[in-house]
C-alpha positions as CSV (number, residue, x, y, z in Angstrom):
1,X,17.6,-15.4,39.5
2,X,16.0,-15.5,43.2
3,X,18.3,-15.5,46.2
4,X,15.7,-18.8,47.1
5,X,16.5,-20.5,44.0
6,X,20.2,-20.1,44.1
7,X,19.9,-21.4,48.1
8,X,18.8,-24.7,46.6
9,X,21.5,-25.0,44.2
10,X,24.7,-27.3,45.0
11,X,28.2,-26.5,45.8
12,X,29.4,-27.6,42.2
13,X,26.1,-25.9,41.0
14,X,27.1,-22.8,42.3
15,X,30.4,-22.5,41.3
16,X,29.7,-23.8,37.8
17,X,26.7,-21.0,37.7
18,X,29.2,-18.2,38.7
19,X,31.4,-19.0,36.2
20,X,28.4,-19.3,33.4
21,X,27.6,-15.4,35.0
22,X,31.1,-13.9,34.5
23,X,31.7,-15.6,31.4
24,X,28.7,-13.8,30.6
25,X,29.6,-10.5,32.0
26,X,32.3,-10.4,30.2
27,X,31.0,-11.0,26.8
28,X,28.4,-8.2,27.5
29,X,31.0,-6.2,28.6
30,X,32.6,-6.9,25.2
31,X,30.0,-5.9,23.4
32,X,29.0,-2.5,25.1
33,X,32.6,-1.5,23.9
34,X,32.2,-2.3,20.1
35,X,28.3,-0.7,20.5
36,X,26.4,-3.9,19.2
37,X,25.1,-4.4,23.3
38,X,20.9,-4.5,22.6
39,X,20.3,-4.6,26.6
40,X,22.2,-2.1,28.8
41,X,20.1,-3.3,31.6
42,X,21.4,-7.0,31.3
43,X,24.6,-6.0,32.4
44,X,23.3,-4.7,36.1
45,X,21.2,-7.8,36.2
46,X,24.4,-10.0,35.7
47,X,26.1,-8.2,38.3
48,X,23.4,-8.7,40.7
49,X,23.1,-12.4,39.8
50,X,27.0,-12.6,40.7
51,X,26.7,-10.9,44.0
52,X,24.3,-13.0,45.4
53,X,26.0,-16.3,44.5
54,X,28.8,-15.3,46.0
55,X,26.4,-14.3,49.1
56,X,25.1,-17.4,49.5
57,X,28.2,-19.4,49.2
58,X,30.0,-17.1,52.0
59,X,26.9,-17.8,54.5
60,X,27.1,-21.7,53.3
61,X,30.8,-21.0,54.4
62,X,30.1,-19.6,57.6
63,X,27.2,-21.0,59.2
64,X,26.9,-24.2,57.0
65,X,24.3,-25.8,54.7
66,X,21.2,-25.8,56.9
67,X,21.7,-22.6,58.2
């Protein structure tokens, strides 16, 4: 997911997107411990996809919406 699509996303959007990510981070996590994970990778893309939510909602918090 694109820093410019997650930009255009809601408050509520947001939030309910970053739960949908670490619900899924966790369940790949889960897996890579029992050895049935097919995608290593996905895990580092989840991560990534986590940390820029939360960077967009901490510059929505500091400099507002249309900033």
């Amino acid at each position: 997911m694109k820093a410019s699509e997650i930009r255009k996303l809601s408050a509520k959007e947001l939030d309910a997107k970053l739960l949908e990510l670490k619900d899924e981070l966790f369940k790949l996590r889960f897996q890579q411990a029992i050895n049935q994970l097919d995608n290593p990778m996905r895990i580092n893309a989840v991560k990534k996809d986590i940390a820029r939510i939360k960077t967009v909602q901490r510059d929505i918090e500091l400099h507002g919406k249309n900033a």
